[in-house]
C-alpha positions in Angstrom: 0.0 0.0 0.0 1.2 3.4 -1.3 1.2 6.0 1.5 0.8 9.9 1.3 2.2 12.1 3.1 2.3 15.6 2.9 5.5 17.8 2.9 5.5 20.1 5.6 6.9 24.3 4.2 9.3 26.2 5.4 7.4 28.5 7.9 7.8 32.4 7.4 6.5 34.8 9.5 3.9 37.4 7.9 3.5 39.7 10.4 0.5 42.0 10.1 0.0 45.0 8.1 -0.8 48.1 10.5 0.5 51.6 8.6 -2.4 53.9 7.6 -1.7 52.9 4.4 -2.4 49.0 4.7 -5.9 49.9 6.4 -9.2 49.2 4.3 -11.8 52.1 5.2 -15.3 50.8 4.6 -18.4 52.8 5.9 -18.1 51.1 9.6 -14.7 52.5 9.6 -15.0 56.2 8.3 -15.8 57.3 11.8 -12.7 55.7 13.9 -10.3 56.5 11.1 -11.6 59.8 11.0 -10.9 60.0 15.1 -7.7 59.1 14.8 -6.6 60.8 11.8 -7.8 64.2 13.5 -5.3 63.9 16.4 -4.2 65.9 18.4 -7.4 68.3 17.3 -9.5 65.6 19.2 -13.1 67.0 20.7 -12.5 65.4 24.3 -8.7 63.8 25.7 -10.3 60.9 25.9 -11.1 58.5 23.0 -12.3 55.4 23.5 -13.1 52.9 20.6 -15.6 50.3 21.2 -16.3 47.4 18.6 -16.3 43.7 18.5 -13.2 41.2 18.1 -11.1 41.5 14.9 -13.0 45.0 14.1 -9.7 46.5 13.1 -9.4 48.6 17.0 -5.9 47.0 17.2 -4.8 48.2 13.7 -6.1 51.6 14.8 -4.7 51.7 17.8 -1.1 50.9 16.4 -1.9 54.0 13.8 -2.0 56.1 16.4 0.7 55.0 18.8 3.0 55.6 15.6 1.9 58.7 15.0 1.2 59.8 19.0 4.4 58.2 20.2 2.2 57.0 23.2 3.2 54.7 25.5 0.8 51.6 26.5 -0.1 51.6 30.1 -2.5 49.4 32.0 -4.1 51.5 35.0 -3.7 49.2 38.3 -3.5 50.1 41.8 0.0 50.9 42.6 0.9 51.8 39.1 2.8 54.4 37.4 -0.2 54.8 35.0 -1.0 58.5 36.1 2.5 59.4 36.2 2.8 58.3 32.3 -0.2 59.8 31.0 0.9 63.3 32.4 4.4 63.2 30.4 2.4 62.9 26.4 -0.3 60.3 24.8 -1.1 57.0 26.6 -2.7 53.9 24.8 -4.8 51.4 27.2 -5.9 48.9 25.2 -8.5 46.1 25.5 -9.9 47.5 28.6 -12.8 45.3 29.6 -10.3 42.1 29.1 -7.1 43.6 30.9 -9.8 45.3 33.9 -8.9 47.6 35.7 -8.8 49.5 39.1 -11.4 52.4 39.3 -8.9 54.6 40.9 -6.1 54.7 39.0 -8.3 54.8 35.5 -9.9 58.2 37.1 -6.1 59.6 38.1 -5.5 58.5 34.4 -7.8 60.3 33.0 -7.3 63.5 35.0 -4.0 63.7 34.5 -4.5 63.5 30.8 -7.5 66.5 31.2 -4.7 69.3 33.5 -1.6 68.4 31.7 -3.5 68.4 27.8 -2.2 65.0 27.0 -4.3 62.2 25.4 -6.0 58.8 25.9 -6.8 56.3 23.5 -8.9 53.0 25.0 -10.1 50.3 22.8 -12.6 47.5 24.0 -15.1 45.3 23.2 -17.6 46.8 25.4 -19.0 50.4 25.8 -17.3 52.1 28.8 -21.4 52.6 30.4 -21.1 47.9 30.3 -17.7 48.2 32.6 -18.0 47.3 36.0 -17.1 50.7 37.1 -17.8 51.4 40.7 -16.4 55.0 41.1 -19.1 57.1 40.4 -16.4 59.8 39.8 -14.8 57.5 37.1 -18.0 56.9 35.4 -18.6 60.5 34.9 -15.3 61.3 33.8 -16.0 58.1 30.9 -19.2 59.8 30.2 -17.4 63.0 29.2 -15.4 60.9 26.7 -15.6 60.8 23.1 -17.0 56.8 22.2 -16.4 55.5 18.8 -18.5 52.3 17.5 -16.9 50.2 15.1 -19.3 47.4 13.6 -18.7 44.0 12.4 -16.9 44.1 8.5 -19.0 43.8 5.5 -19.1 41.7 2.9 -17.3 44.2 0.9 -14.7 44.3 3.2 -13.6 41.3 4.3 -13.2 40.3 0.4 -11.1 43.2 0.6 -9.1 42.3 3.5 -9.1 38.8 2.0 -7.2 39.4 -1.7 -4.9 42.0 0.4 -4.1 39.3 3.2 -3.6 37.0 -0.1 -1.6 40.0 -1.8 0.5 39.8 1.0 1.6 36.4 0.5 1.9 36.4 -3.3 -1.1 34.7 -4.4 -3.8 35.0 -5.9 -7.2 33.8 -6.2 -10.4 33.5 -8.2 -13.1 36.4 -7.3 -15.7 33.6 -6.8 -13.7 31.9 -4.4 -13.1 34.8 -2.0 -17.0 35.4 -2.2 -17.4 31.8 -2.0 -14.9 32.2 1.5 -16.9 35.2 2.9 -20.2 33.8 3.1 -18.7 31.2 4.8 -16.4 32.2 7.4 -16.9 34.0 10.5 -17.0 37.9 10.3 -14.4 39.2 11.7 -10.9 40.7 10.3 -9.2 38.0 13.1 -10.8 35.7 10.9 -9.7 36.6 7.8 -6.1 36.5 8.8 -6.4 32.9 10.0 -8.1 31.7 6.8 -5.5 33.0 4.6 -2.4 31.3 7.5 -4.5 28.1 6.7 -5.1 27.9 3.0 -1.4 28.9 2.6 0.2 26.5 4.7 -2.2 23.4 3.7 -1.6 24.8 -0.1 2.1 24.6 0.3 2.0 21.3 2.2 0.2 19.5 -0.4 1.8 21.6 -3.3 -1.6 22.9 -4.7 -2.9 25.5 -5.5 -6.0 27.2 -3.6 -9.1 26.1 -5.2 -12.5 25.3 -3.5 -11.8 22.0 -2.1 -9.0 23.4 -0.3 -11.2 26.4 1.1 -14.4 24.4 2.0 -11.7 22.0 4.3 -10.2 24.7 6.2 -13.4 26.4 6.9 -15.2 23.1 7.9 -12.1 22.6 10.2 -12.6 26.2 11.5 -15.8 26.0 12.1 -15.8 22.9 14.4 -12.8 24.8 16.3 -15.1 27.4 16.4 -17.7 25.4 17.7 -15.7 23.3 20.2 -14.4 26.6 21.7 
């Protein structure tokens, strides 16, 4: 009996994409690019962009570290946090997974109001579904300027899709990338990990990315998906 085996690649790292001018604008993006490109003429300090996994907040939020030169900080009791934010721009990211403590967050924020620095704060959640306790924090986040990013389109995450392909020197058929999106899960994290698969399997197999290949590594995602 004849046995197959597959040949396993040479692994290079792609790392992600995140100048402005890698980023996709679609309609749910307009108003958080729009944010970020208007710094330091922001309306409020404190900028906090709310939207769902793999809605591009991280991409953004790199954008405008680059640009801000902030430093990341993660407000805890104890911390330096405060200290940070009153020196130039400060980056807190992925607030309702990280938490918080109340205090420190409000001694954030004010130092970033008297010494006219900035805050940037991405999270899943809207700041009014945090467990904030401090009713002088919860005012203060109240005051801040809240930014909803949705889930990607269709449109987009085709887009994202022949880029993420782009990226890796190949190429597919425009039916198979709508063929991919109406099948995968919506999100840009998604995307990324679709095009990692179909690569890699591609490569393994020496083939080249048709349907057959697609329809395996989403039916493999999707039972991960399901199992997590």
């Amino acid at each position: 009996m004849v046995q197959k085996f597959e040949q396993l690649p040479l692994v290079f790292e792609h790392e992600p994409q995140t100048g402005r001018d890698d980023l996709l604008v679609s309609e749910r993006l307009k108003a958080a690019v729009s944010i970020i490109d208007s710094w330091p003429r922001w309306p409020s300090p404190v900028v906090i962009l709310a939207g769902p996994v793999g809605s591009g907040k991280s991409h953004l939020a790199a954008i405008w570290r680059e640009n801000s030169a902030a430093v990341a900080i993660h407000p805890v009791d104890g911390g330096s946090a405060a200290d940070v934010a009153a020196i130039g721009p400060v980056l807190f990211e992925d607030a309702d997974r990280q938490g918080f403590d109340d205090r420190a967050l409000f001694h954030v924020i004010n130092s970033v109001r008297e010494n006219g620095t900035s805050l940037l704060i991405t999270s899943r959640l809207w700041p009014m579904s945090w467990p904030v306790e401090l009713p002088d924090l919860r005012s203060r986040l109240k005051a801040a300027t809240v930014v909803e990013i949705g889930e990607p389109d269709d449109e987009l995450l085709a887009q994202v899709l022949v880029k993420l392909l782009a990226d890796r020197q190949l190429a597919v058929d425009d039916r198979l990338i709508g063929y991919i999106v109406a099948r995968m899960e919506r999100s840009l994290e998604s995307a990324q990990t679709v095009v990692e698969r179909l690569d890699h399997l591609a490569l393994a197999r020496g083939t080249r990315i048709n349907r057959a290949l697609a329809s395996e590594v989403l039916d493999t995602l999707g039972k991960t998906s399901e199992f997590d």
